[in-house]
C-alpha beads as a LAMMPS data file, in Angstrom:
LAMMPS data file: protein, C-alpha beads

92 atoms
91 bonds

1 atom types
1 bond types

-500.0 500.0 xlo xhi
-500.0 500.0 ylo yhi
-500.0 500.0 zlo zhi

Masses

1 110.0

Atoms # bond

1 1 1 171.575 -65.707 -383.655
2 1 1 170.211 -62.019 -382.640
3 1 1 168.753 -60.233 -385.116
4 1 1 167.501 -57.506 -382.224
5 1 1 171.560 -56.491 -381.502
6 1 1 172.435 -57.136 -385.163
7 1 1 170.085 -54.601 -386.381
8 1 1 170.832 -52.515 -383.547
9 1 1 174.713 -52.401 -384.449
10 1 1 174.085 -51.766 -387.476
11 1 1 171.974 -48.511 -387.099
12 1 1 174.404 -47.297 -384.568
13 1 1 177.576 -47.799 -386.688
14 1 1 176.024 -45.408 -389.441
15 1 1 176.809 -42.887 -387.538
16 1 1 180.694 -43.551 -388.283
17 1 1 179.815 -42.776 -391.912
18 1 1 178.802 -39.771 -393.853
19 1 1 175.195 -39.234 -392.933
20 1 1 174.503 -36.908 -395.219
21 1 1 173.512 -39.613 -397.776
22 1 1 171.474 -41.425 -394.818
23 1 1 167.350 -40.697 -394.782
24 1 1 167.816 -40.027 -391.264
25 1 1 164.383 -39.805 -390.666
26 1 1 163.635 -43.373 -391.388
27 1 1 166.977 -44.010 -389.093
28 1 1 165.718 -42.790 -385.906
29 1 1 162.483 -44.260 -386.669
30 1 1 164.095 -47.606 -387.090
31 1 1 166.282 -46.607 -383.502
32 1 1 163.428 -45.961 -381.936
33 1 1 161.233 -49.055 -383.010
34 1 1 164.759 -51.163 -381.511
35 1 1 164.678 -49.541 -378.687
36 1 1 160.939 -50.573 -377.794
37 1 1 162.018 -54.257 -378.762
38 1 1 164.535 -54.143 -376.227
39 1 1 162.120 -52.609 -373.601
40 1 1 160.122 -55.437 -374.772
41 1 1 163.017 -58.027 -374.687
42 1 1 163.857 -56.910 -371.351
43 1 1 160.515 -57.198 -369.447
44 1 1 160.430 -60.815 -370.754
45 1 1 163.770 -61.823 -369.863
46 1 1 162.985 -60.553 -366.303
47 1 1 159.908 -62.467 -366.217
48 1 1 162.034 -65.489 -366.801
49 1 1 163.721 -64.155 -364.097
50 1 1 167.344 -63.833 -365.752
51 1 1 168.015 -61.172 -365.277
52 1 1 171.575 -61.033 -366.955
53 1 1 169.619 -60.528 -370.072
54 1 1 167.233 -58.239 -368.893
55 1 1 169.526 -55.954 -367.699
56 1 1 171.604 -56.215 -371.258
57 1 1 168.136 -55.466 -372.784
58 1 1 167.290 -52.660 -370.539
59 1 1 170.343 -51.101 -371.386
60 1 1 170.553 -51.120 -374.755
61 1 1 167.476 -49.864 -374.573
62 1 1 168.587 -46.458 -372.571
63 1 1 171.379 -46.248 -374.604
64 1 1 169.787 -45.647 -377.905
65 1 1 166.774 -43.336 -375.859
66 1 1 170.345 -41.324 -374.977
67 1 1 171.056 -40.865 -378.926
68 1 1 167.430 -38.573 -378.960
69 1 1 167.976 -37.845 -375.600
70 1 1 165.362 -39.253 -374.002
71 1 1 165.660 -39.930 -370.719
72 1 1 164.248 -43.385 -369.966
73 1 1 163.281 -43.890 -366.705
74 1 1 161.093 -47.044 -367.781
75 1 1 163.976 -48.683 -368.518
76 1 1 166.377 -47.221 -366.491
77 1 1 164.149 -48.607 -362.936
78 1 1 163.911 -52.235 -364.806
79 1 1 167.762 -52.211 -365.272
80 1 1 168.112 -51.328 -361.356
81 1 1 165.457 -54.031 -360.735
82 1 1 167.890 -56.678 -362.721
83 1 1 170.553 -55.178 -361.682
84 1 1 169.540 -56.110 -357.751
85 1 1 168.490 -59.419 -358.468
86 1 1 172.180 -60.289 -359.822
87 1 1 173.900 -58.379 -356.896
88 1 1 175.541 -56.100 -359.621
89 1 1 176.165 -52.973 -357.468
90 1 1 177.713 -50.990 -360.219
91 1 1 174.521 -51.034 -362.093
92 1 1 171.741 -50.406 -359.399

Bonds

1 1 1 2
2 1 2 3
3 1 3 4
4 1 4 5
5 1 5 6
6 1 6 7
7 1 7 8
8 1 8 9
9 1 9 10
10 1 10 11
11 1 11 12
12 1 12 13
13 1 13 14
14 1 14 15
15 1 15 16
16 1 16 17
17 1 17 18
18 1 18 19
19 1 19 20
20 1 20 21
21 1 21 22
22 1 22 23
23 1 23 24
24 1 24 25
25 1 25 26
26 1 26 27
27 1 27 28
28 1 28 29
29 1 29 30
30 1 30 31
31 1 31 32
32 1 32 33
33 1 33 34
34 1 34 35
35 1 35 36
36 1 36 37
37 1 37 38
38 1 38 39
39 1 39 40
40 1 40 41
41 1 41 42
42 1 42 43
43 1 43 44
44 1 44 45
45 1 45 46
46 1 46 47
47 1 47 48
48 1 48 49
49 1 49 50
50 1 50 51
51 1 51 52
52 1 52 53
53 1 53 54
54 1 54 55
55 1 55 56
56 1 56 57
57 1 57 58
58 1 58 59
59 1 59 60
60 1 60 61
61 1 61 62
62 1 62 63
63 1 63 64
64 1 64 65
65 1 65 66
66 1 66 67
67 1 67 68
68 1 68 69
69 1 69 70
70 1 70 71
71 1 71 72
72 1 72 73
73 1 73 74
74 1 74 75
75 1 75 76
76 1 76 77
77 1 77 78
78 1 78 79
79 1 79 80
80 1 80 81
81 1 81 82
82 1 82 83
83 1 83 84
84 1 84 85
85 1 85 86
86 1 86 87
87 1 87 88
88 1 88 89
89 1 89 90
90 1 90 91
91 1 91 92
């Protein structure tokens, strides 16, 4: 039903296995290419104003920036933007 989280499981649980047979290269290319779909994801569901999803989105999107790390501060303001619209404290 998600293809975006699917394929973004998927990269991050190859990390539990041996990389050393992994192109990593074409791995973090493939992370980072996810990551912009979730930016991407995220903006949209916030235009749509839910902002449950957005801030799912946003995050996701941080946490794989994190694996390089990258410190996103795109999507780290749009999750504190969602985050305020839903009254989630923790996240803000």
């Amino acid at each position: 039903p998600n293809p975006l989280d699917e394929a973004y499981h998927s990269y991050m649980k190859v990390f539990d296995f041996d990389t050393k047979k992994i192109d990593m290269e074409d791995l973090d290319m493939r992370l980072k290419v996810t990551a912009t779909q979730f930016l991407n994801m995220g903006v949209k569901e916030y235009n749509k104003k839910t902002f449950n999803k957005a801030l799912v989105y946003f995050e996701n999107s941080i946490n794989i920036n994190k694996h390089f790390n990258i410190v996103d501060t795109l999507a780290i303001y749009n999750a504190a933007l969602s985050a305020e619209n839903i009254e989630d404290n923790e996240n803000m």
